[in-house]
N, C-alpha and C positions, 0 to 999 in steps of 0.2 A: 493493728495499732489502733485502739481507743485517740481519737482526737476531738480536743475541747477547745474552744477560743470564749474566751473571756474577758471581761473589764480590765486591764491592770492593776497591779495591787503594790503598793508600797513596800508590802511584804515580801515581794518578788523582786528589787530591783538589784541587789547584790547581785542576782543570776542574771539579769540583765543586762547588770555589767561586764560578765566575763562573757556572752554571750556577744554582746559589741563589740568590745575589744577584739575576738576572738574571729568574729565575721567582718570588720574592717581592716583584718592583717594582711588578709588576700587580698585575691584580684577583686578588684579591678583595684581598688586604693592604697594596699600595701602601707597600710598608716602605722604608727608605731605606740600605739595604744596601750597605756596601762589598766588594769581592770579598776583601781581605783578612782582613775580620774574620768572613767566613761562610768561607772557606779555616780560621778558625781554630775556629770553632762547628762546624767538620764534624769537624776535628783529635781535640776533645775528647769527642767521642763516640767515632771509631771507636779511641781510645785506652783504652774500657774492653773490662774482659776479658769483658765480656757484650754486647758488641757485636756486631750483627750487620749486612749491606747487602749490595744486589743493585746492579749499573749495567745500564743497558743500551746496548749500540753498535750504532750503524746506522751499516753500512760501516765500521767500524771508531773509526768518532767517538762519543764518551761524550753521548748524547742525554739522559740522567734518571739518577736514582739513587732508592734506597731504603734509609733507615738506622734504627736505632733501638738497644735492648738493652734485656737481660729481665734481670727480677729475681725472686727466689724470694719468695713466700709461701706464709701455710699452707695454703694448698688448692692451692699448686702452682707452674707458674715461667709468670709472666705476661713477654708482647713489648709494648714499648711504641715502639710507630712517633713516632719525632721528625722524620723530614724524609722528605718524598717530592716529589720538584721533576723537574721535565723543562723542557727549553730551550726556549724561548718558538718556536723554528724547526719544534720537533718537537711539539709539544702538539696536540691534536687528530688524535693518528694511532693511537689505542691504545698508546702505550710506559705511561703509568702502570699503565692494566689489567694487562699483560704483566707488568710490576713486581708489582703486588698480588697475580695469579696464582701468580706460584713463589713469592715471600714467603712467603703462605700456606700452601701444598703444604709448602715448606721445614722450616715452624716448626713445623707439625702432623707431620713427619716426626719433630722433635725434641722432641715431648712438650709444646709449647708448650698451657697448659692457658685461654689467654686473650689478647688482642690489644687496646689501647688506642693512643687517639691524641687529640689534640684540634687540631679544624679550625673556621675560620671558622663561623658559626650561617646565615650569607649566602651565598646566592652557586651557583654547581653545585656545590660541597665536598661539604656533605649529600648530596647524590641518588648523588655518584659514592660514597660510602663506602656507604650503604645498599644499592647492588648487589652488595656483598661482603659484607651481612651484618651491618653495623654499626651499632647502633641507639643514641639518645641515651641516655645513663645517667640513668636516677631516684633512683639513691641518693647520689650524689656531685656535688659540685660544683665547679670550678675557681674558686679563691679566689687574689686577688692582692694585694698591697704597693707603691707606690711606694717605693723609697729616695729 
């Protein structure tokens, strides 16, 4: 299997969306995802100007992605990982590591002074982000609203 990881491309986010959709139906989230409206959730991230994403191709087919975007604070410009999904075909082959691997290398090329994301509390999530370093936060909490 040829594998490539590259910038993300606008040209690619159609596949991106069925790729989302498609890897957040499982486990662990079991979300009820249309491809359209995750083609639209990918849209509106890689349309900020602190955006940032990797894809990866085996053989040339868009197997995973990597997205997010940073923002400045005072101690410096933190990344905040919002999607990292690979195609239910390809999971289990090392593409997200691969992903996570130049992410990281990438970001810390760019002065990146911190990395956040928030993942399921269940499930292999935890174990896979904790090989990269990621540890639960004790000072903050993720707080939500129904509308």
């Amino acid at each position: 299997m040829n594998v490539t990881i590259q910038e993300c491309t606008v040209e690619h986010v159609e596949q991106y969306g069925r790729i989302y959709a498609e890897a957040f139906r499982g486990e662990p989230w079991n979300d009820n995802w249309k491809e359209e409206d995750a083609v639209i959730h990918i849209s509106e991230i890689m349309e900020s100007s602190h955006a940032y994403g990797l894809e990866c191709l085996c053989d040339g087919e868009v197997a995973g992605f990597i997205l997010g975007a940073s923002m400045l604070f005072h101690y410096g410009r933190t990344f905040e990982i919002n999607d990292l999904a690979v195609s239910p075909v390809y999971q289990r082959k090392g593409i997200a590591g691969r992903l996570m691997d130049r992410m990281m290398a990438d970001l810390k090329n760019k002065g990146i002074v911190g990395i956040h994301l928030i993942t399921s509390k269940d499930g292999i999530l935890p174990g896979f982000y904790e090989k990269y370093g990621f540890k639960k936060e004790n000072e903050v909490i993720l707080m939500g609203k129904t509308m």
